[in-house]
Gaussian input, Z-matrix of N, CA and C with variables (Angstrom, degrees):
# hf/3-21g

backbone

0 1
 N
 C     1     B1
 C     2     B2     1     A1
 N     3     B3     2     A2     1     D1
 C     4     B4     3     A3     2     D2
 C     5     B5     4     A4     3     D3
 N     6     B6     5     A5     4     D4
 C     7     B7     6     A6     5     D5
 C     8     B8     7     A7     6     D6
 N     9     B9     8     A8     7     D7
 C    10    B10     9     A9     8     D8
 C    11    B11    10    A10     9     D9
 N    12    B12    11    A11    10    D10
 C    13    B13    12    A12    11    D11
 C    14    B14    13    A13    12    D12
 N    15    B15    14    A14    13    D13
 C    16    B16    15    A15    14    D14
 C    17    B17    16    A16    15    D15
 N    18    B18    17    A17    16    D16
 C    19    B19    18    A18    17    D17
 C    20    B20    19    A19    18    D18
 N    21    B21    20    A20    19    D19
 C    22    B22    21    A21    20    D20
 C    23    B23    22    A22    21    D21
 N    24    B24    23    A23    22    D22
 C    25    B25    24    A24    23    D23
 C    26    B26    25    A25    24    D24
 N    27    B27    26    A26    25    D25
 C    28    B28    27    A27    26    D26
 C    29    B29    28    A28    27    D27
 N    30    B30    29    A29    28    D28
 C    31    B31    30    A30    29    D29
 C    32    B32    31    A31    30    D30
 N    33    B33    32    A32    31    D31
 C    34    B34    33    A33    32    D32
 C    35    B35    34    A34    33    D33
 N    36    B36    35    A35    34    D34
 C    37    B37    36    A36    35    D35
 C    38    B38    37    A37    36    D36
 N    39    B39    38    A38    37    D37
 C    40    B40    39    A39    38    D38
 C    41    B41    40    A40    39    D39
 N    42    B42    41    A41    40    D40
 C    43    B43    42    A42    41    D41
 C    44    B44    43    A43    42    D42
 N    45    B45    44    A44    43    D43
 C    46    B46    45    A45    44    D44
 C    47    B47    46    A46    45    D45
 N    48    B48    47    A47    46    D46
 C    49    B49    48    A48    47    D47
 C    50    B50    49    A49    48    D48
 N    51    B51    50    A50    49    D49
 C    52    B52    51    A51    50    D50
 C    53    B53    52    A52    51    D51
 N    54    B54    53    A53    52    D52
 C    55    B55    54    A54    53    D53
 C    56    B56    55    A55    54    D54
 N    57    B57    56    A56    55    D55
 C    58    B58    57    A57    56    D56
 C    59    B59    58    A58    57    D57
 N    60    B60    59    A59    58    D58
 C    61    B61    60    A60    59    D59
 C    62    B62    61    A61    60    D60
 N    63    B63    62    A62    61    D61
 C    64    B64    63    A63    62    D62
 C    65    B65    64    A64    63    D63
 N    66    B66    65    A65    64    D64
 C    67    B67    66    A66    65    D65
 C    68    B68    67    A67    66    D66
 N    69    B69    68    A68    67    D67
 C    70    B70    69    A69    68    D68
 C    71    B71    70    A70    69    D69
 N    72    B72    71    A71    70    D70
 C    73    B73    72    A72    71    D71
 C    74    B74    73    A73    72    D72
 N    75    B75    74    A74    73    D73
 C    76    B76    75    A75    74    D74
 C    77    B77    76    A76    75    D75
 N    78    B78    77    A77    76    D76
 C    79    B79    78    A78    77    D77
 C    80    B80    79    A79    78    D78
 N    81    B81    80    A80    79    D79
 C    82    B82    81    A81    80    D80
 C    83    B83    82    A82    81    D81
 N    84    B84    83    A83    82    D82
 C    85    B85    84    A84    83    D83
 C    86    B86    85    A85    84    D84
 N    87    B87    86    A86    85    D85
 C    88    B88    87    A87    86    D86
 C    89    B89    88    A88    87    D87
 N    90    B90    89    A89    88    D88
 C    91    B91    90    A90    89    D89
 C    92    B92    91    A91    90    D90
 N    93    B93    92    A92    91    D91
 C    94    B94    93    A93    92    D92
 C    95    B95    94    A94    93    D93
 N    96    B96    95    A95    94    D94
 C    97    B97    96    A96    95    D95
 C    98    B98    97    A97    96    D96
 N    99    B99    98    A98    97    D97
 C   100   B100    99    A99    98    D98
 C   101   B101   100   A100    99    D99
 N   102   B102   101   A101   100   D100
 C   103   B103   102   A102   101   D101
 C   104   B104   103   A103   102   D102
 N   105   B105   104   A104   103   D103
 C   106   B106   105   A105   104   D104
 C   107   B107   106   A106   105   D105
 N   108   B108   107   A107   106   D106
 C   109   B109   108   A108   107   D107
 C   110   B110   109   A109   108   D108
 N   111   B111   110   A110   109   D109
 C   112   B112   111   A111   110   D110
 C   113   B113   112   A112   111   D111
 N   114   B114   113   A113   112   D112
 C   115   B115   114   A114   113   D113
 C   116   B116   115   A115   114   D114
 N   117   B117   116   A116   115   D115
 C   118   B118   117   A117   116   D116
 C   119   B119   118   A118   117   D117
 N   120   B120   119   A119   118   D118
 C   121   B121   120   A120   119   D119
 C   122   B122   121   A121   120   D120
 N   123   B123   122   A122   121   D121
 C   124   B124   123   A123   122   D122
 C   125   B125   124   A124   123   D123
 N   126   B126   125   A125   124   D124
 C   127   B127   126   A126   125   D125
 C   128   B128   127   A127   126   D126
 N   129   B129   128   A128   127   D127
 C   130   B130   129   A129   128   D128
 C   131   B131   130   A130   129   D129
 N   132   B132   131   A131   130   D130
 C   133   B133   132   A132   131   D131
 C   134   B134   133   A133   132   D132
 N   135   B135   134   A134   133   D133
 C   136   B136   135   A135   134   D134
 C   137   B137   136   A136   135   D135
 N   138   B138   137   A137   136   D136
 C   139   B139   138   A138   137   D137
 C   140   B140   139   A139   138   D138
 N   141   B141   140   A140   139   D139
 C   142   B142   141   A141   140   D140
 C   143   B143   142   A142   141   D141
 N   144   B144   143   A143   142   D142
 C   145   B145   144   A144   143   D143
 C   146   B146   145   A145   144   D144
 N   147   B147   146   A146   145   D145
 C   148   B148   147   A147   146   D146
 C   149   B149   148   A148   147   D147
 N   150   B150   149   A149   148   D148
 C   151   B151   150   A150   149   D149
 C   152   B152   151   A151   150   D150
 N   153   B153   152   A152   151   D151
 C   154   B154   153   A153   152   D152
 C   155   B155   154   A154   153   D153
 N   156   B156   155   A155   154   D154
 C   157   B157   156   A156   155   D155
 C   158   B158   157   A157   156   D156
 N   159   B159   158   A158   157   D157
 C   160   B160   159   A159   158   D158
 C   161   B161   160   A160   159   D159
 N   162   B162   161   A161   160   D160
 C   163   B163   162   A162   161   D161
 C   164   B164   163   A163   162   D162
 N   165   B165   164   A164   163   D163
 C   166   B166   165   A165   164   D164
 C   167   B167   166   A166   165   D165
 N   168   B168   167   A167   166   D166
 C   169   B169   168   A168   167   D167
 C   170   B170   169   A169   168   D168
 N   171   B171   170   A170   169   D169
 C   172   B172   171   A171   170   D170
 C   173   B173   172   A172   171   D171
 N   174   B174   173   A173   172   D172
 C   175   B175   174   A174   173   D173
 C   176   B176   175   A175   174   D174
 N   177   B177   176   A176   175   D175
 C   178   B178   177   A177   176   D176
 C   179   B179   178   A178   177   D177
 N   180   B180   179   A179   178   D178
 C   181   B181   180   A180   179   D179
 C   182   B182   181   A181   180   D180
 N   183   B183   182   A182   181   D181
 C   184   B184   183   A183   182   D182
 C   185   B185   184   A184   183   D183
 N   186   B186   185   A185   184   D184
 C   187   B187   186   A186   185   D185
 C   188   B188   187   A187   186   D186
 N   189   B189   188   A188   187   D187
 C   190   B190   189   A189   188   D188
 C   191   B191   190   A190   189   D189
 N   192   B192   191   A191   190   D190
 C   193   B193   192   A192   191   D191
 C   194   B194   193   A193   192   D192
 N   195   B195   194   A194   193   D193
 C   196   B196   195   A195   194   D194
 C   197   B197   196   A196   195   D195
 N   198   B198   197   A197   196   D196
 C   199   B199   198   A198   197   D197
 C   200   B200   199   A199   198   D198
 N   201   B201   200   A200   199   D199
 C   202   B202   201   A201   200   D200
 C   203   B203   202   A202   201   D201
 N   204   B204   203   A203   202   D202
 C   205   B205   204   A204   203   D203
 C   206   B206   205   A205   204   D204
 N   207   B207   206   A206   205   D205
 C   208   B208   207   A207   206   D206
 C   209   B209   208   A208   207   D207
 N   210   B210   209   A209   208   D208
 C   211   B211   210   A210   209   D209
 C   212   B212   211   A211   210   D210
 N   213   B213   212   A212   211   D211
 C   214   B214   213   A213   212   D212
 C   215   B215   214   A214   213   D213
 N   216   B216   215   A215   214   D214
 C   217   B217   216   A216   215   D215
 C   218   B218   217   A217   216   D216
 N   219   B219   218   A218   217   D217
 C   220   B220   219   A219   218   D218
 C   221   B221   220   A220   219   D219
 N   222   B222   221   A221   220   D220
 C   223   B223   222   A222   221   D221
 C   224   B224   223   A223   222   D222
 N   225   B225   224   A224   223   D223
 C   226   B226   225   A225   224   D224
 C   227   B227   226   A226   225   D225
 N   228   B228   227   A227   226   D226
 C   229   B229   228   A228   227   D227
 C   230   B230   229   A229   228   D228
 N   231   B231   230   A230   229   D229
 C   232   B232   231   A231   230   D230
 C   233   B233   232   A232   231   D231
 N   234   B234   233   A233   232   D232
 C   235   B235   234   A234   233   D233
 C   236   B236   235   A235   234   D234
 N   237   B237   236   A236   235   D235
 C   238   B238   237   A237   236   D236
 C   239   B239   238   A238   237   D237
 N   240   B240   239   A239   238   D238
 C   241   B241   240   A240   239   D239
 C   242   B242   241   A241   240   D240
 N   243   B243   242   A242   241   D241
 C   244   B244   243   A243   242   D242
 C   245   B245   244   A244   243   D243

   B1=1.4546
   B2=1.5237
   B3=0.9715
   B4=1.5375
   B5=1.9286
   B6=1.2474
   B7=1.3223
   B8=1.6021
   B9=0.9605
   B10=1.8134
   B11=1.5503
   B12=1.5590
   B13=1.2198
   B14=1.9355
   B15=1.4521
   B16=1.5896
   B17=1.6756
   B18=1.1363
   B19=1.5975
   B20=2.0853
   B21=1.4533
   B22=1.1810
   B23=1.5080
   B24=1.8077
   B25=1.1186
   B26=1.4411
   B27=1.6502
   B28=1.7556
   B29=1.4879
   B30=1.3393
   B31=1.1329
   B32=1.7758
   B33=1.2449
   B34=1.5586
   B35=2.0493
   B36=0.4900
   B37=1.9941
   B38=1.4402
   B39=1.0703
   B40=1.4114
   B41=1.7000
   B42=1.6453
   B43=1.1855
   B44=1.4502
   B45=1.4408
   B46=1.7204
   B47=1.4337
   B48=1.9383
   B49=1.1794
   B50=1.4492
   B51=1.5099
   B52=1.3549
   B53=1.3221
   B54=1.3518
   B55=1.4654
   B56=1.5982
   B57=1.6893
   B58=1.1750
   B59=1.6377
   B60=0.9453
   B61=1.5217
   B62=1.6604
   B63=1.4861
   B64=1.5651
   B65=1.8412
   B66=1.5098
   B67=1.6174
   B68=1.5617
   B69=1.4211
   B70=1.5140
   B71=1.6334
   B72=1.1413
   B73=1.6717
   B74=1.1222
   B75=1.2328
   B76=0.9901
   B77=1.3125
   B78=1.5565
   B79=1.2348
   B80=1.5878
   B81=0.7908
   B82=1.9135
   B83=1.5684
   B84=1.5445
   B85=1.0481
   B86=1.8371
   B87=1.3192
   B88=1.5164
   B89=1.4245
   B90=2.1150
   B91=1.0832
   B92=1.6011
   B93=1.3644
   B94=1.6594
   B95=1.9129
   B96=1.6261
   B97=1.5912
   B98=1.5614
   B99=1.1576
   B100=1.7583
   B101=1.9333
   B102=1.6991
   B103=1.2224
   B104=1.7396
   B105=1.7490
   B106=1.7152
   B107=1.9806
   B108=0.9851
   B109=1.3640
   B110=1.4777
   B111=1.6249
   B112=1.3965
   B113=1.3818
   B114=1.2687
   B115=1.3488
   B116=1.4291
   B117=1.6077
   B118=1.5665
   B119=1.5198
   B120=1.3100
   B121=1.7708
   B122=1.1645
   B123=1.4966
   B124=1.7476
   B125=1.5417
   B126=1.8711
   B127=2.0438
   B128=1.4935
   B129=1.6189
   B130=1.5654
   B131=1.7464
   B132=1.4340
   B133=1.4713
   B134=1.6228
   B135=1.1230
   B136=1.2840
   B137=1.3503
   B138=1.4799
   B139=1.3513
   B140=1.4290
   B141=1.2779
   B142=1.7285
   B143=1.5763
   B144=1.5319
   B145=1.2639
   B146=1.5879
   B147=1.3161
   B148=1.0210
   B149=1.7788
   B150=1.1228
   B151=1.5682
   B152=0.9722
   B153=1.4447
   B154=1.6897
   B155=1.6727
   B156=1.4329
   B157=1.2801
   B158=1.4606
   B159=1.4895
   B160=1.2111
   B161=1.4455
   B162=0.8312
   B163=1.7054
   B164=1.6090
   B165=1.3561
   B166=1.6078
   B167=1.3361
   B168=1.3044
   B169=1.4717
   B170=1.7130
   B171=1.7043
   B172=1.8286
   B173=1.5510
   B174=1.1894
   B175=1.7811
   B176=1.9582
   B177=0.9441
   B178=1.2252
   B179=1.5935
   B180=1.3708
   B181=1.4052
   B182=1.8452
   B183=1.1268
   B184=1.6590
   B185=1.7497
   B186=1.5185
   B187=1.3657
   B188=1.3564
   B189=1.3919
   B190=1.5505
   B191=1.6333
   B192=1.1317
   B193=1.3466
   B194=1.1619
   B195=2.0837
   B196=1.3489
   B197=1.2912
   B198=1.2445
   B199=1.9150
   B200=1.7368
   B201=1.2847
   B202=1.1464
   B203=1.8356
   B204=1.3819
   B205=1.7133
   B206=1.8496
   B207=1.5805
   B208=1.2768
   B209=1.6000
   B210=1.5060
   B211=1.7066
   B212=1.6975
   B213=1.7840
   B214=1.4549
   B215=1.6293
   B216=1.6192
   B217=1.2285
   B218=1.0629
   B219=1.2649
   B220=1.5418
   B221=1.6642
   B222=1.8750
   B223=1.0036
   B224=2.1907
   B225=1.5108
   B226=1.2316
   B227=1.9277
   B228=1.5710
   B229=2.0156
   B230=1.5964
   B231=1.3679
   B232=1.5413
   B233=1.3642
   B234=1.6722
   B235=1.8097
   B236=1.2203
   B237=0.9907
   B238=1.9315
   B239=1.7122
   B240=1.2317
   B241=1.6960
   B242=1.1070
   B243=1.0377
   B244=1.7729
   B245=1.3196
   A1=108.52
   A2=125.73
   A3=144.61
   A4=98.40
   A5=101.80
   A6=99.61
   A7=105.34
   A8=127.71
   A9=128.57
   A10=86.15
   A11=103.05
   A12=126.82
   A13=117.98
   A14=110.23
   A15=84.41
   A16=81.14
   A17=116.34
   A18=127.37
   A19=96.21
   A20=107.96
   A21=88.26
   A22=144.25
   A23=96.89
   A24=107.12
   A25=129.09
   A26=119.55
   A27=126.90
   A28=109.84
   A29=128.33
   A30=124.07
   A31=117.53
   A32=139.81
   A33=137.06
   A34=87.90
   A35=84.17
   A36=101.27
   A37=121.61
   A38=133.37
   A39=132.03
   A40=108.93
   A41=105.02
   A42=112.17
   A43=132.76
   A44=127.25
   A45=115.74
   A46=87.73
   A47=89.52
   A48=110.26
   A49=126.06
   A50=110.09
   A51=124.05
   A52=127.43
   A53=118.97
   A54=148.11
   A55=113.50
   A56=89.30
   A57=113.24
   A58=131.24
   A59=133.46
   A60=121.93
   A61=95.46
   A62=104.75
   A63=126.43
   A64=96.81
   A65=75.85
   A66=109.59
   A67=117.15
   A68=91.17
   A69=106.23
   A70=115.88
   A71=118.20
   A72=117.73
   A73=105.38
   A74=156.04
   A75=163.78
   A76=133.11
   A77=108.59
   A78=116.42
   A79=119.28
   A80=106.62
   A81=126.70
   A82=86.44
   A83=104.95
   A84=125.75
   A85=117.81
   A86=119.43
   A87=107.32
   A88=125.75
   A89=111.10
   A90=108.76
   A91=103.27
   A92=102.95
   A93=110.01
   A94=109.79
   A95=98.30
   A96=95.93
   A97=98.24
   A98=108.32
   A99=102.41
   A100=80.17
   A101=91.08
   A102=92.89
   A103=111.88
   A104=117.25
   A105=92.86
   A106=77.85
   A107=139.15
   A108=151.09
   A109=97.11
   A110=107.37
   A111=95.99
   A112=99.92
   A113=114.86
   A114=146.14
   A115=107.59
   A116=141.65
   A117=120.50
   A118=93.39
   A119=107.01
   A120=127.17
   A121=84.86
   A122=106.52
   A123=131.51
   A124=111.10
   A125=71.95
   A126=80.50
   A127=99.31
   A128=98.44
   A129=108.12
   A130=105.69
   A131=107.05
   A132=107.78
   A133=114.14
   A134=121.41
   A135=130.50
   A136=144.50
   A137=115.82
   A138=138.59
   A139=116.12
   A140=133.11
   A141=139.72
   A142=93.06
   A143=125.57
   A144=124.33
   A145=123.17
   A146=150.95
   A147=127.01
   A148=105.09
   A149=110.83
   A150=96.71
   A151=126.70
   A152=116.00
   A153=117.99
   A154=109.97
   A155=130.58
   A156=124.94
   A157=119.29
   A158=108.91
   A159=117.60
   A160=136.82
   A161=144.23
   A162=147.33
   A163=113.77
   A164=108.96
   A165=100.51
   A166=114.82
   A167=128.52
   A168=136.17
   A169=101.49
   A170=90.65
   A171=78.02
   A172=103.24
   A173=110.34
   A174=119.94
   A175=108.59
   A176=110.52
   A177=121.11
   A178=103.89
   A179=125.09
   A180=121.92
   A181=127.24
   A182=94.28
   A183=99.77
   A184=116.98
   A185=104.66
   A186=119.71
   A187=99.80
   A188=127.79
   A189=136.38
   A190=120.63
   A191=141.37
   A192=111.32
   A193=142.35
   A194=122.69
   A195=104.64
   A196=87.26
   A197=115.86
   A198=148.55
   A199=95.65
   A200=128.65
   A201=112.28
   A202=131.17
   A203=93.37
   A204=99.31
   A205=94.93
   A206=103.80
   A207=106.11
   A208=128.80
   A209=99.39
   A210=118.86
   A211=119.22
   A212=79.42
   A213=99.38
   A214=106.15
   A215=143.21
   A216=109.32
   A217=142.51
   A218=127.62
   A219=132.19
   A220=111.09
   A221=118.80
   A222=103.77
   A223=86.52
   A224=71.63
   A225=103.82
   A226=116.23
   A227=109.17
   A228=116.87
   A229=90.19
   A230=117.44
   A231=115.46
   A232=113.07
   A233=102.89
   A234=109.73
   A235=108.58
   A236=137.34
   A237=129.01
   A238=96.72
   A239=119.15
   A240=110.52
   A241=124.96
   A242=112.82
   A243=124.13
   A244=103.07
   D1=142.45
   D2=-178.36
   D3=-65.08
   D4=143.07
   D5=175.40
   D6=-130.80
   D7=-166.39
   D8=170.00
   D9=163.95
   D10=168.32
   D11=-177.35
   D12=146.24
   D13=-158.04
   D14=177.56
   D15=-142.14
   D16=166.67
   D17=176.53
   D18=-129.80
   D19=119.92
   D20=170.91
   D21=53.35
   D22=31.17
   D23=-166.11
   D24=78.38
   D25=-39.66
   D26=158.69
   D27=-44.48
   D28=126.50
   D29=161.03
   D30=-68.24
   D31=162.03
   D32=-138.47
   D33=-147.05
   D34=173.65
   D35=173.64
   D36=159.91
   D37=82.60
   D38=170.72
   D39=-104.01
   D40=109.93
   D41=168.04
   D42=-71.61
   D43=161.84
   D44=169.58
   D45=-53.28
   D46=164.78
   D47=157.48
   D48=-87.97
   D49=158.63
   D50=156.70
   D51=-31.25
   D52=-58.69
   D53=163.00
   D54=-27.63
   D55=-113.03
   D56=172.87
   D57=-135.88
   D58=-176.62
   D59=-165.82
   D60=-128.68
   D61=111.27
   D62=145.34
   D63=-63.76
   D64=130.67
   D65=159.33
   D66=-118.23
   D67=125.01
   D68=-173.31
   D69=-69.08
   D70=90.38
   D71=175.02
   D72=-93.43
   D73=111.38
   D74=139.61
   D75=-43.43
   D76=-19.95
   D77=170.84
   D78=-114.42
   D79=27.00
   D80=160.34
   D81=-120.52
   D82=145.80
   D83=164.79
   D84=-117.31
   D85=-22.15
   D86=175.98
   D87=-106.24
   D88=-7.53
   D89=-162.75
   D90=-130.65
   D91=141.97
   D92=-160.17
   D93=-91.70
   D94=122.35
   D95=-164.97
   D96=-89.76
   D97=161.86
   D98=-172.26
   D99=-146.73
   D100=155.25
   D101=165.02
   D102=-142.21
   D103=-158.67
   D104=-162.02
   D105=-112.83
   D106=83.08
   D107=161.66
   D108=-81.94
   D109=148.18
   D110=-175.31
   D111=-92.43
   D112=-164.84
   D113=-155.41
   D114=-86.65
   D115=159.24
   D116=-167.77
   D117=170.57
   D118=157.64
   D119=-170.01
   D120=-145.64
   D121=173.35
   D122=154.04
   D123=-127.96
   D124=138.05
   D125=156.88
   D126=-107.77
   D127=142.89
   D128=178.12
   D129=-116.57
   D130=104.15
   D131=168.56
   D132=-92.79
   D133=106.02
   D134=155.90
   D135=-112.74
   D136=124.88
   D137=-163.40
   D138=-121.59
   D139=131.39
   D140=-175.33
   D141=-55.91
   D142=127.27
   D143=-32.94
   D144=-76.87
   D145=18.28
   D146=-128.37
   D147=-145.44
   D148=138.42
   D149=167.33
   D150=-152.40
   D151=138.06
   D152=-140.17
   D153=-126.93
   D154=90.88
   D155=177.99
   D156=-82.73
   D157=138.81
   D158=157.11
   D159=-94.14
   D160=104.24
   D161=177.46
   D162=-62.49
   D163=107.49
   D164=176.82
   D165=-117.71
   D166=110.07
   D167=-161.96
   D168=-99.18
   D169=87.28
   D170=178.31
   D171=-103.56
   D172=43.02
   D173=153.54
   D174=-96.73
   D175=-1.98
   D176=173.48
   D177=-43.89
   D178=121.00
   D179=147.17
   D180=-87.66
   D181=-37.34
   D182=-173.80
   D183=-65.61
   D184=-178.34
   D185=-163.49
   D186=-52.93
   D187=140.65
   D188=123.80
   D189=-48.78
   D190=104.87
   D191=144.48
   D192=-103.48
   D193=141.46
   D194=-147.39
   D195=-108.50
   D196=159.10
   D197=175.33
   D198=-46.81
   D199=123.66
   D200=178.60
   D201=91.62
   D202=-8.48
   D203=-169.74
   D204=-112.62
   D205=150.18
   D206=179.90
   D207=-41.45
   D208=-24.96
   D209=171.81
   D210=-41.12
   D211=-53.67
   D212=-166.88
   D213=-79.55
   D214=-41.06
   D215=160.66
   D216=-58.19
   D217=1.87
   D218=-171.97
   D219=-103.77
   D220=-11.49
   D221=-164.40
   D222=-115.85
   D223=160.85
   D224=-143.94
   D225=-97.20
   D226=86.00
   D227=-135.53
   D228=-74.87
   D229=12.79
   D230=-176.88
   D231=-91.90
   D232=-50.16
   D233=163.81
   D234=-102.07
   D235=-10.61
   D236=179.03
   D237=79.71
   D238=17.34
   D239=153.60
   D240=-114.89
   D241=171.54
   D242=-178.83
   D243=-93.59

């Protein structure tokens, strides 16, 4: 799972992995939950003060939808469904 946050003022970013994806159970303590999340890097743009990551999951299988395509009038930016 993707993390971010700041420690002490340092800004923090740990992206999924490449690999595979640990799932955080918290309530098991000896056995490691994994799930099928896709795959993902970061771009890190940083500028005095500010720093802004992007997460790009090109393990992604599902739909794109583009701005302008029949997809996109039908879906619905209030619930995020079609």
């Amino acid at each position: 799972m993707p993390l971010s946050g700041s420690f002490c003022g340092i800004p923090i970013s740990a992206p999924r992995g490449t690999n595979h994806a640990g799932y955080p159970n918290f309530s098991e303590k000896y056995l490691l939950s994994a799930s099928y999340l896709p795959e993902s890097y970061s771009v890190i743009i940083y500028n005095e003060p500010s720093v802004t990551v992007h997460m790009v999951e090109f393990g992604y299988k599902g739909d794109i939808i583009v701005e302008g395509s029949p997809d996109y009038a039908s879906w619905d930016k209030g619930t995020m469904k079609r």
